[in-house]
C-alpha positions in Angstrom: 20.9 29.4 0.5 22.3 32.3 -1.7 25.8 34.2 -0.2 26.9 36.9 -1.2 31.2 36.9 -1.7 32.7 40.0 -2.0 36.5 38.6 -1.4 38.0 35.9 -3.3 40.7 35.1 -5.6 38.6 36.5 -8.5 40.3 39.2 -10.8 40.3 42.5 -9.0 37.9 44.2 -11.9 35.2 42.0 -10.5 33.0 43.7 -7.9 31.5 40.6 -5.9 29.7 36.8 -7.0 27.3 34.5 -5.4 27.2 31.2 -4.9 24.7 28.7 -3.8 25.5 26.2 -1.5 23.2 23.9 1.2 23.4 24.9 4.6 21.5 23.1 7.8 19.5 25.5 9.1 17.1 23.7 11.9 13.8 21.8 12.0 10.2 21.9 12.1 6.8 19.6 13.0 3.9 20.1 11.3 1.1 18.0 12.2 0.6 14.9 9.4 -3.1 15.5 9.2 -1.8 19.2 7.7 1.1 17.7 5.5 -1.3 15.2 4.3 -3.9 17.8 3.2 -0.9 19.2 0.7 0.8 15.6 0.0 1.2 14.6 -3.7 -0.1 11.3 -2.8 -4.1 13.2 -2.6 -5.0 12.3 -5.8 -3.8 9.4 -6.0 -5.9 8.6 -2.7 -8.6 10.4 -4.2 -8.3 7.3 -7.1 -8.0 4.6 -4.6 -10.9 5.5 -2.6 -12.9 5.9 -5.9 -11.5 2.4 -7.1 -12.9 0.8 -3.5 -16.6 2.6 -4.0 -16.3 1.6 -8.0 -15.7 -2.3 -6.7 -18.5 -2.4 -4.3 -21.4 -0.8 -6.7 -19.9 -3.5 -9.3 -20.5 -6.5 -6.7 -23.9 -5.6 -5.6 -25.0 -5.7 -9.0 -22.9 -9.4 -9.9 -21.5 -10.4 -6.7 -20.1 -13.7 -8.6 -18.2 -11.9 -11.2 -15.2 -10.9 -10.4 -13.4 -7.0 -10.2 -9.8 -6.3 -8.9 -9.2 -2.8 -9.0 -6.4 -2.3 -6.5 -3.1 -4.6 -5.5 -0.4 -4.2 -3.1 3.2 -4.8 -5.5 6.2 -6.0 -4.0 6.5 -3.3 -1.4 3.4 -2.7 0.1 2.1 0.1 -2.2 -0.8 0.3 -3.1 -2.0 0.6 -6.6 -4.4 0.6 -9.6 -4.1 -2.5 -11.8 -3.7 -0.3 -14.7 0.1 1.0 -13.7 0.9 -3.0 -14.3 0.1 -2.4 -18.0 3.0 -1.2 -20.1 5.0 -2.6 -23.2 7.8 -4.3 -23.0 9.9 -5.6 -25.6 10.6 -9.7 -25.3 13.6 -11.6 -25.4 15.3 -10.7 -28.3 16.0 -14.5 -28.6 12.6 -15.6 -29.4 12.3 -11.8 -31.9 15.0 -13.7 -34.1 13.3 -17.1 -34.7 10.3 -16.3 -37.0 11.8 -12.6 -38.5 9.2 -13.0 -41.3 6.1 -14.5 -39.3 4.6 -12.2 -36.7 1.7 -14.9 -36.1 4.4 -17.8 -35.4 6.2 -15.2 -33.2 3.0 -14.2 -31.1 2.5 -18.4 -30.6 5.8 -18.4 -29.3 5.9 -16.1 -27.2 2.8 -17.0 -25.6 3.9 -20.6 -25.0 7.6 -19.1 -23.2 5.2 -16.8 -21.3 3.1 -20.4 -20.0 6.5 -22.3 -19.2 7.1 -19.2 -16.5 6.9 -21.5 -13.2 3.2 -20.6 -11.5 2.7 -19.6 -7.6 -0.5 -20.5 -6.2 -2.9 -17.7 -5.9 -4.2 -15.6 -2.7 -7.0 -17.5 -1.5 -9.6 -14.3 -1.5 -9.0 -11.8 -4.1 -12.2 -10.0 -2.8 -10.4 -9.1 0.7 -7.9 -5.9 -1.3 -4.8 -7.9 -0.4 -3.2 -9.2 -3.4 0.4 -8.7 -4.2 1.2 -8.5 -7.5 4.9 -8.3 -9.1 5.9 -6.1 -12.5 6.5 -7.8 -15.5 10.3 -7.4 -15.2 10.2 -9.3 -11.9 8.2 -11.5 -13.2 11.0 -12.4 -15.8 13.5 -11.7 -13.2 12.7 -14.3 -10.9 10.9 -17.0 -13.5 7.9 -17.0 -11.4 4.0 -15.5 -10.9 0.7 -16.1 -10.7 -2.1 -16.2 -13.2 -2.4 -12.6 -13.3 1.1 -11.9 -13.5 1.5 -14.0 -16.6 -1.2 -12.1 -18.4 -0.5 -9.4 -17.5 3.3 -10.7 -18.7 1.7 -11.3 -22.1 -0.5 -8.4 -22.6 2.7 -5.9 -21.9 4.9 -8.4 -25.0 1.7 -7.9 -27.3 1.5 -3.6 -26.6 5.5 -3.7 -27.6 4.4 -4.8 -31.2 1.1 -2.3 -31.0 -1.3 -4.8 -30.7 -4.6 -3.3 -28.9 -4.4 -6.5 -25.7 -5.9 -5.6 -22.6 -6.6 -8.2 -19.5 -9.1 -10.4 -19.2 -10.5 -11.7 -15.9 -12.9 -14.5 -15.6 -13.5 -18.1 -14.6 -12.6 -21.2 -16.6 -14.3 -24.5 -17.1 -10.7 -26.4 -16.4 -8.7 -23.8 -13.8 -11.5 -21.6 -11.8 -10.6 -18.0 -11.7 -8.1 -17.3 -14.4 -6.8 -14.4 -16.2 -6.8 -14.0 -19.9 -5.5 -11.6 -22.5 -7.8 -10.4 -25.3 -6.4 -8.4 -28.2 -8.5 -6.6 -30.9 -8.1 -8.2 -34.6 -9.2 -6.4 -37.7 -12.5 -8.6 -37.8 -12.5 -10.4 -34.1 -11.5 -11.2 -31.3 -8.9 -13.3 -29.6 -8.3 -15.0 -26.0 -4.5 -15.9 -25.3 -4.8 -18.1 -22.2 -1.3 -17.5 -20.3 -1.2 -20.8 -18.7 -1.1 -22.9 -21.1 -0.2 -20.5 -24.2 -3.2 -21.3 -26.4 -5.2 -18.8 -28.1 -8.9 -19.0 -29.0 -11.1 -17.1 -31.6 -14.2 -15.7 -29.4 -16.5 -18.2 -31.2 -14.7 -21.1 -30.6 -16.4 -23.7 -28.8 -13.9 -26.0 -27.2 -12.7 -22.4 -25.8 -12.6 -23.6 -21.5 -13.1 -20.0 -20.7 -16.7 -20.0 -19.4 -16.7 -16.0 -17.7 -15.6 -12.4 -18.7 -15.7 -10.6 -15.9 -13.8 -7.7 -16.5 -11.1 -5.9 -18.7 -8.0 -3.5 -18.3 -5.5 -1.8 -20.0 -3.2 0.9 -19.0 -5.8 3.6 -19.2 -9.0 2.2 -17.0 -11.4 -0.7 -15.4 -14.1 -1.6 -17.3 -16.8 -4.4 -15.3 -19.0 -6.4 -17.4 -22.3 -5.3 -17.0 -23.9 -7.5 -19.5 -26.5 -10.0 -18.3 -24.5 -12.8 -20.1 -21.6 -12.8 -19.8 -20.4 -16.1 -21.7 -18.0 -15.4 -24.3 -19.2 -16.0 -27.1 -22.3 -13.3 -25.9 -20.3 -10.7 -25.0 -19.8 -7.6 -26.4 -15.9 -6.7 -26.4 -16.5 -3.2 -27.3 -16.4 -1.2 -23.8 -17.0 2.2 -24.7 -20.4 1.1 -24.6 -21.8 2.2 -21.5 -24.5 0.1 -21.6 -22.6 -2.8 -21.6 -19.4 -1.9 -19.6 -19.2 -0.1 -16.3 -15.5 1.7 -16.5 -14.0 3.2 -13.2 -12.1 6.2 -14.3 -14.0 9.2 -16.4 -12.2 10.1 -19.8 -10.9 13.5 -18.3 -8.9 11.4 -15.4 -7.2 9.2 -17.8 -5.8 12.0 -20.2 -3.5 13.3 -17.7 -1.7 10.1 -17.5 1.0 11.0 -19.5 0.9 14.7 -18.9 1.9 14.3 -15.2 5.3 13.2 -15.5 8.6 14.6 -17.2 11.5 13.1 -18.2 15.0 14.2 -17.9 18.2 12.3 -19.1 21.6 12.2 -21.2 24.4 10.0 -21.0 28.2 10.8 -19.8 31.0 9.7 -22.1 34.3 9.6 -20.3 38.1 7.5 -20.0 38.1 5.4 -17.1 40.5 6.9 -14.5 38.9 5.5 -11.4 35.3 5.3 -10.1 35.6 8.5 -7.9 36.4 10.3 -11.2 33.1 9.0 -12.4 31.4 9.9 -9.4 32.2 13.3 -9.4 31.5 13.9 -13.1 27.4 12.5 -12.3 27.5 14.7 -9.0 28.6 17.3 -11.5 25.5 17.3 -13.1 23.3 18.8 -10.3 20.6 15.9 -11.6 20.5 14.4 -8.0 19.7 18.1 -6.8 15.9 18.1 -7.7 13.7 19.3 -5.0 10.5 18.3 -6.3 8.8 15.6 -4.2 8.2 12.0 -5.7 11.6 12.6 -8.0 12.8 9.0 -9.1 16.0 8.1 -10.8 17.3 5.6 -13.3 21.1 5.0 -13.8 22.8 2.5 -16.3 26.5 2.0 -17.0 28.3 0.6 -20.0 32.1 0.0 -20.0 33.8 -0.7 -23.2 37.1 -2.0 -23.3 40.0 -1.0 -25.9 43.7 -2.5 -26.0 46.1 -1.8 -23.1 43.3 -2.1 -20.1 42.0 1.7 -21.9 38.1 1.5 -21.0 35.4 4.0 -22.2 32.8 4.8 -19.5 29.5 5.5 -20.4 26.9 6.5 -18.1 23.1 7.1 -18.5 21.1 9.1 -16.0 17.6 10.0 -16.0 15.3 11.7 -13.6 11.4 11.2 -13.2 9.5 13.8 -11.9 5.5 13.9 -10.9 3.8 16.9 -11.1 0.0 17.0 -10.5 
């Protein structure tokens, strides 16, 4: 609400102000059917419903193989696998060991990704229920499930720019297991999670015995290939032919284009933590109005002699536009 003030303690040379402030002014009901019609969330149901359709055409043609599109995460959203699929820097702990050796350093970190305690997976992946947790939970809490932990992996291989994407398949040893396959110069590896291993595509005493399907942060590609042993596959998925994917090329570019980013930090004395309060409330960032607005807030307290601390806060705003 905009007011109009036309007596204050301003100067008398000035001839009036405004001022914004929030006022309550009453409510309204819409029906939900109507506010669902104009909800942000379309699209994305849009994508779901196309995920769901994209799953069943892929199990009438295979119904053995396996195709996980969708999962619920840790608060009953639901979701496309590929929003699981982000880097993320490891422990800077197991970064220091091998500073020179980047091949010793992947091998490590895939065996501290297969010491990660394992939970027993859902009984029936086909039935849409799955829960899966992020990778920072996952490192949070020191436990997951298979798909978690390659999932895990895959996300420590993007933070070094290898090209890793999911793998999901059966194994000769452990039944359904999840894999991560990352794109050499002249082949192609398997990085099994569980036990932290890694396997040229031609190796025979590989256990995997299935690829089923792959994904990355960008789509779902399902095997299509009549063999689909992996030493016959074809890892190359922009061929149609041999890989059904479940997004279209003009979905996936507007990824990235759909969100903006907002955020500095605040540098200030430590008086008390109202002071500090007011100074992020002084910002107007917590004021957006757009809907689906997430925020991100880290502090960092340094202390000098004579209990004098520096505050430093860092805020951030996330914003979805379609």
């Amino acid at each position: 609400m905009m007011t109009e003030k036309h007596e204050d303690h301003c100067l008398k040379s000035c001839s009036g102000h405004s001022y914004i402030r929030k006022s309550w002014l009453g409510s309204i009901v819409f029906p939900f059917s109507a506010l669902l019609q104009q909800s942000e969330f379309l699209d994305q149901t849009e994508v779901l419903q196309r995920a769901q359709i994209f799953k069943k055409n892929c199990k009438a043609m295979f119904p053995n193989r396996r195709i996980v599109t969708t999962v619920f995460n840790d608060e009953g959203i639901q979701f496309l696998v590929t929003r699981y699929i982000k880097a993320l820097n490891p422990p800077q702990q197991l970064l220091d060991i091998f500073l020179h050796n980047s091949n010793a350093t992947f091998d490590l970190i895939a065996r501290f990704v297969s010491l990660i305690p394992f939970v027993p997976n859902t009984p029936d992946e086909n039935d849409g229920s799955d829960i899966w947790m992020t990778s920072e939970h996952c490192i949070s809490l020191a436990i997951g499930n298979k798909e978690e932990h390659a999932i895990l992996l895959c996300n420590f291989f993007l933070y070094f720019g290898k090209k890793a994407l999911v793998l999901l398949g059966t194994s000769v040893l452990e039944g359904h297991v999840a894999y991560v396959v990352t794109q050499e110069t002249n082949e192609y590896l398997l990085w099994n999670p569980s036990t932290g291993q890694c396997y040229k595509q031609f190796d025979p005493f590989c256990p995997l015995k299935s690829v089923d399907c792959l994904f990355d942060d960008r789509n779902v590609w399902f095997n299509i290939q009549q063999n689909n042993t992996p030493m016959a596959v074809f890892f190359d998925y922009s061929k149609e032919s041999f890989w059904k994917q479940l997004l279209p090329k003009n979905v996936q570019g507007t990824k990235i284009q759909s969100i903006q980013v907002t955020g500095f930090p605040i540098q200030m004395p430590y008086i008390d933590v109202q002071s500090i309060i007011d100074a992020v409330y002084q910002t107007g960032i917590h004021s957006a109005e757009f809907p689906q607005t997430e925020f991100a807030l880290a502090v960092y307290i340094h202390p000098y002699p004579n209990n004098i601390l520096s505050v430093w806060v860092y805020l951030a705003s996330l914003v979805q536009h379609q």
